[in-house]
C-alpha positions as CSV (number, residue, x, y, z in Angstrom):
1,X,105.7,12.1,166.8
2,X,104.0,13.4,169.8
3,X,104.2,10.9,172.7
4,X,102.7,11.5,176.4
5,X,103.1,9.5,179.3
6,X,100.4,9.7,181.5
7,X,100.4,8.3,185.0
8,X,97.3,8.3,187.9
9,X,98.7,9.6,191.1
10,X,97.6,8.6,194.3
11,X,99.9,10.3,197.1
12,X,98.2,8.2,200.0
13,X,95.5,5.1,200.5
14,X,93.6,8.3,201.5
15,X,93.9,10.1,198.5
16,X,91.8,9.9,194.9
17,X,93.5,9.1,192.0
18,X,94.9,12.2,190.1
19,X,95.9,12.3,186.7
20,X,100.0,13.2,185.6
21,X,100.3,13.8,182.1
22,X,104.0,14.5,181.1
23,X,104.0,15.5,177.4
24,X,106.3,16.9,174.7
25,X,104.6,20.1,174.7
26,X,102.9,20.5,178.4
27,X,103.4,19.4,181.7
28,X,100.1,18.7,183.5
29,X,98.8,17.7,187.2
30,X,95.6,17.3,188.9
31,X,96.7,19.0,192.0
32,X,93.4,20.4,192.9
33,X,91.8,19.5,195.9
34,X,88.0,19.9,194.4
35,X,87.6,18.2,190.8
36,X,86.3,20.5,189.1
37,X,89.4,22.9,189.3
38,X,91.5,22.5,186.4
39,X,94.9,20.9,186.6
40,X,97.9,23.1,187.3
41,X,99.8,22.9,184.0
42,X,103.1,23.8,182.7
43,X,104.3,24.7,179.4
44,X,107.5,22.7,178.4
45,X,109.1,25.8,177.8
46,X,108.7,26.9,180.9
47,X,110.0,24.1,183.4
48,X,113.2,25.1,184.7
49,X,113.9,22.3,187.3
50,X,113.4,19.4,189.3
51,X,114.2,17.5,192.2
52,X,113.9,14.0,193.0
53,X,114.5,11.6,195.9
54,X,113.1,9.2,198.8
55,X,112.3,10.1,202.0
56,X,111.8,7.7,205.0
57,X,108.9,7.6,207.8
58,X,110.2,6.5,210.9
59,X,108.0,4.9,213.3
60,X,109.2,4.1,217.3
61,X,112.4,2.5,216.7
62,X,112.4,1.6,212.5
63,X,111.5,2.6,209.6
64,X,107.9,1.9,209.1
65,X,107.5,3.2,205.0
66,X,108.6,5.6,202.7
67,X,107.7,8.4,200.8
68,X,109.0,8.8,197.0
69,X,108.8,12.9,196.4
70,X,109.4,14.7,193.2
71,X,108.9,18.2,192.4
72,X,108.7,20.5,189.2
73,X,109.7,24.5,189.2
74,X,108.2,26.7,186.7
75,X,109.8,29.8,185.1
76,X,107.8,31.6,187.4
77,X,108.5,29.9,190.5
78,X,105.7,27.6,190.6
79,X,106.1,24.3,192.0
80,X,104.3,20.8,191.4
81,X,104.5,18.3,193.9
82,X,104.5,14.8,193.7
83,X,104.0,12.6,196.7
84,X,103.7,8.7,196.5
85,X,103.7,7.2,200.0
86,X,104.3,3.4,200.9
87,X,103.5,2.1,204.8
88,X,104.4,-1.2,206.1
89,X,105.7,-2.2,202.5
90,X,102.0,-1.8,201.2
91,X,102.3,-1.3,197.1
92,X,105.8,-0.2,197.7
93,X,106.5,-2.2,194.3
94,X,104.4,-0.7,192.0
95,X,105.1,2.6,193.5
96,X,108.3,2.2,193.2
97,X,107.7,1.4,189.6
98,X,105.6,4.2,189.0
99,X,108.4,6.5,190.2
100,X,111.0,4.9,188.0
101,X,109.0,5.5,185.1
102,X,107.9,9.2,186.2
103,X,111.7,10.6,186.5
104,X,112.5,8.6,183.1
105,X,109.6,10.4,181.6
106,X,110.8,13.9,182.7
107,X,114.4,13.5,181.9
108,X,113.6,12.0,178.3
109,X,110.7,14.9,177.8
110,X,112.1,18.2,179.2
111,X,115.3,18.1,181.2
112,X,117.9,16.0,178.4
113,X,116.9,18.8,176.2
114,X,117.8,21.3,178.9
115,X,121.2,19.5,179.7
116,X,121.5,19.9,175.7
117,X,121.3,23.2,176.3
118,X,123.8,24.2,178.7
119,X,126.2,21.7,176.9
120,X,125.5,23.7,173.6
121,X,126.7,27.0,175.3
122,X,129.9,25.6,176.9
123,X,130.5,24.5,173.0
124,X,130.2,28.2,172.0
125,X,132.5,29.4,175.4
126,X,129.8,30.5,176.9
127,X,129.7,30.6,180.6
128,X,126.5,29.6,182.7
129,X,126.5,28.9,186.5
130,X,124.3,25.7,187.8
131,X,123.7,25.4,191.1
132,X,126.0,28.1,192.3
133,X,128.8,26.8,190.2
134,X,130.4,28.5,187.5
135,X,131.0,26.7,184.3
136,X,133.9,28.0,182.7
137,X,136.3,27.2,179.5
138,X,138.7,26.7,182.0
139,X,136.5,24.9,185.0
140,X,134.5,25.0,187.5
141,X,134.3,28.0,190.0
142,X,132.7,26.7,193.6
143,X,132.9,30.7,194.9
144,X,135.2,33.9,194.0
145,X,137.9,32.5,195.1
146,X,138.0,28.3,194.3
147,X,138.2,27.2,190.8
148,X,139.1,23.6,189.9
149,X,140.0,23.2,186.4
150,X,138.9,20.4,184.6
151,X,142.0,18.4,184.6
152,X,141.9,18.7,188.6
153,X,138.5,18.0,188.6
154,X,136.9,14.7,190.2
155,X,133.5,13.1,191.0
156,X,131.1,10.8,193.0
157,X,128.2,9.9,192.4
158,X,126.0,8.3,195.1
159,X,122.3,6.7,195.4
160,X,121.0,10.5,197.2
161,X,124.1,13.1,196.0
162,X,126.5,13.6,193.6
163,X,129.6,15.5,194.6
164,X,132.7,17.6,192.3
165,X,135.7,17.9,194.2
166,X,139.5,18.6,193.4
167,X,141.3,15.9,193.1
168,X,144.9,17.4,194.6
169,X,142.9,18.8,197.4
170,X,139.8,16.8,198.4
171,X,139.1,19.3,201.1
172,X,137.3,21.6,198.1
173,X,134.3,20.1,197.2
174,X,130.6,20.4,197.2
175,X,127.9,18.0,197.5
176,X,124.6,18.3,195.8
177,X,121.3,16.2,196.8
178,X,118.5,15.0,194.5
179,X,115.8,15.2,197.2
180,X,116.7,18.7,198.5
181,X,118.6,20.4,195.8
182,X,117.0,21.6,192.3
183,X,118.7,20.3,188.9
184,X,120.8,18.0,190.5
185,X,120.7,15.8,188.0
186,X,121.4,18.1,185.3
187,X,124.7,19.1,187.1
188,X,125.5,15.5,187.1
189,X,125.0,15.0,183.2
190,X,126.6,19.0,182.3
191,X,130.1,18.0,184.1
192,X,130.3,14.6,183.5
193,X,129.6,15.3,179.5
194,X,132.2,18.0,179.8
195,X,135.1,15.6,181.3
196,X,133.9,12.9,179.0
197,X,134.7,15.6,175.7
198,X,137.7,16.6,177.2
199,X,138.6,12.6,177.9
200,X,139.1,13.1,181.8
201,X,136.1,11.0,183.2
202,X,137.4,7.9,184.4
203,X,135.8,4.7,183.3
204,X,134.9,3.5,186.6
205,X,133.7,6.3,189.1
């Protein structure tokens, strides 16, 4: 069955309401600045990331809103941006909401499957890199010289980053962001699915 969620967008109090359609087959966002330009839209087949994350406006001396930001790469290199901006706490709620339901949609539409995907080849021992890492039958490379095997291999996951480390040296590590860094999320589910099979993930993280 072919199910869509479609949202209406409205980056500012500014702003006109723009239509979001995330669907099984197409991505698609009234980006435009005139109406009568067609929506940017992307083929499912060819979204290839996404990042996803909060950032804060700071007034004088405090915080004074917030703005939640989430973008989509095509194969191509083509980026959608998403902007929903709160001041002074105005419809921060229902934004919020709004965003919650947006980043479900895109994980359950297009980027589980791609997480699938990359799972599917470390089945069949075959290597991929993500994010600069290697993913390997034997672990995870951080450069051409630091591999952490998956018995040595720890993680963190925070409310902005998620981190990989090695557990008998914490001093090897890297930190990935949602906001900043593309497919973070992916490399979250890819190793923690991996440690899960191999029954190294820790019950409490």
């Amino acid at each position: 069955m072919n199910s869509s969620t479609i949202l209406l967008i409205k980056s500012s109090v500014f702003d006109r309401d723009r239509e979001l359609i995330v669907d099984n087959a197409f991505l698609s966002f009234d980006n435009k600045d005139r109406i009568a330009v067609p929506p940017t839209t992307f083929l499912k087949e060819d979204i290839t990331a996404f990042r996803y994350g909060v950032k804060w406006i700071k007034g004088y001396s405090f915080v004074i809103g917030r703005i939640y930001c989430v973008d989509i790469k095509s194969s191509s290199g083509e980026v959608i941006k998403i902007r929903l901006k709160s001041i002074y706490g105005v419809n921060r709620t229902r934004l919020h909401e709004k965003y919650a339901i947006l980043i479900n949609a895109l994980y359950d539409t297009y980027f589980d499957g791609i997480t699938g995907h990359y799972l599917q080849q470390f089945s069949e021992s075959v290597d991929f890199q993500l994010l600069g890492i290697a993913f390997r039958q034997d672990g995870i490379l951080l450069d051409k010289n630091r591999l952490i095997k998956w018995e040595d291999l720890g993680t963190r996951s925070y409310s902005t980053y998620y981190t990989v480390f090695s557990k008998s040296d914490p001093n090897i590590y890297k930190a990935f962001e949602y906001l900043n860094d593309w497919n973070t999320g992916i490399i979250y589910s890819v190793s923690r699915e991996i440690l899960k099979s191999k029954n190294l993930l820790p019950e409490v993280v």
